[in-house]
C-alpha positions, 0 to 999 in steps of 0.5 A, a space after each residue: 458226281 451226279 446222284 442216282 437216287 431212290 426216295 422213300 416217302 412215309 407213310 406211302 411206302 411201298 409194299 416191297 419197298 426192301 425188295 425194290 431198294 436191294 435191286 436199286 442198291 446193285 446199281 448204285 442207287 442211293 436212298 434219300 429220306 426227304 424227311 430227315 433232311 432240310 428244305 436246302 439239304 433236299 434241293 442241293 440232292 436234287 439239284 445233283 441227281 441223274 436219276 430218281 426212283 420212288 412211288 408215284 406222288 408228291 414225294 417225287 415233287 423235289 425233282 422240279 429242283 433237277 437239272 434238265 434231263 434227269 431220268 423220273 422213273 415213277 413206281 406205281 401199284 396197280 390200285 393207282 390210277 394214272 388219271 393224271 393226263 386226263 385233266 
């Protein structure tokens, strides 16, 4: 069954990452910790993954591994600048 899944990256946590999880929860969202897994164990999680929720940066990098038509959905605050189709 396809993964639906919130990543939370350390130290980069968001502010209301709690409040976020708790909505994210009512949809089945699971919370994946890249940290405490394997490179393999990440790929593997990705591989299966539908969605993926998390702050804007590299800890999204692990959906490349994603099969075509995984949905991104890229949390940033209002400090960040999204600069990134600039270049």
């Amino acid at each position: 069954m396809p993964l639906r899944c919130a990543v939370s990256a350390r130290p980069r946590r968001l502010r209301n990452e709690a409040e976020i999880l708790r909505v994210l929860n009512d949809f089945e969202v699971t919370v994946i910790y890249p940290e405490r897994h394997s490179f393999l164990e990440q790929v593997r999680l990705f591989a299966d993954a539908e969605l993926v929720v998390g702050n804007n940066g590299a800890n999204l990098a692990n959906a490349v591994v994603a099969r075509r038509g995984v949905t991104v959905f890229a949390i940033a605050s209002e400090a960040m600048h999204d600069d990134f189709f600039g270049i």
